[in-house]
C-alpha positions in Angstrom: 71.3 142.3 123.2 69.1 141.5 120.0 66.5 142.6 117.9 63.3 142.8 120.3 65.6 143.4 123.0 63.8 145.5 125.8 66.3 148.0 126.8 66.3 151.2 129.8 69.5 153.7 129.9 71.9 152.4 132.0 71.7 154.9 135.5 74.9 157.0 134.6 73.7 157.5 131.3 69.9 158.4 131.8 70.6 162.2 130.4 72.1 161.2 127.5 69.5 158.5 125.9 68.0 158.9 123.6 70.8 160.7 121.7 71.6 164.1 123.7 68.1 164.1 125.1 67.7 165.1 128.9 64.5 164.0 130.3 62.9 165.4 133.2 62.0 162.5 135.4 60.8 160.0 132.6 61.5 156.6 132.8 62.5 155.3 128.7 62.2 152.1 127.5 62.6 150.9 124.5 62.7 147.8 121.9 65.6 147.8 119.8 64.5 147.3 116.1 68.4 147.0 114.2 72.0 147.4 114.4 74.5 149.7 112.8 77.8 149.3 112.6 77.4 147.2 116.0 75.6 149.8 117.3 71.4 149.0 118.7 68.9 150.8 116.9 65.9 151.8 119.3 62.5 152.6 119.0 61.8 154.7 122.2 58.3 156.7 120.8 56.8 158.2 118.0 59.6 161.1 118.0 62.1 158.9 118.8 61.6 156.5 116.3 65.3 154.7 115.1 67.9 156.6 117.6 71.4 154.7 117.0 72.5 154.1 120.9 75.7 153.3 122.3 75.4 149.5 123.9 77.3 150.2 126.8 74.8 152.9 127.6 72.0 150.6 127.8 70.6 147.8 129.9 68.5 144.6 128.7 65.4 144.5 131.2 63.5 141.9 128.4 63.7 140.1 125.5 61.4 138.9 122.4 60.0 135.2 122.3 60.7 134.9 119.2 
């Protein structure tokens, strides 16, 4: 996982991304944009906009070309 890394929660952990946010049947993906502490920064929407994720909790589905 790196910045422009194309990430989706991992199945067991699709209530809990973003950060403590249960969705009702929506499928999130996001890019991450940073790290803290070893930790991904992602960019999921416009009120999501830097959530610090757990990178066990997520999956890579694509990454930048860059």
């Amino acid at each position: 996982m790196k910045i422009g890394s194309i990430v989706v929660p991992k199945e067991d952990f699709e209530s809990y991304v973003p950060a403590g946010f249960v969705s009702s049947g929506r499928q999130w993906v996001g890019i991450v944009i940073d790290f803290d502490e070893g930790e991904p920064v992602v960019f999921w929407d416009e009120e999501y906009r830097e959530e610090i994720e757990y990178a066990h909790q997520l999956e890579v589905i694509g990454e930048s070309s860059n």
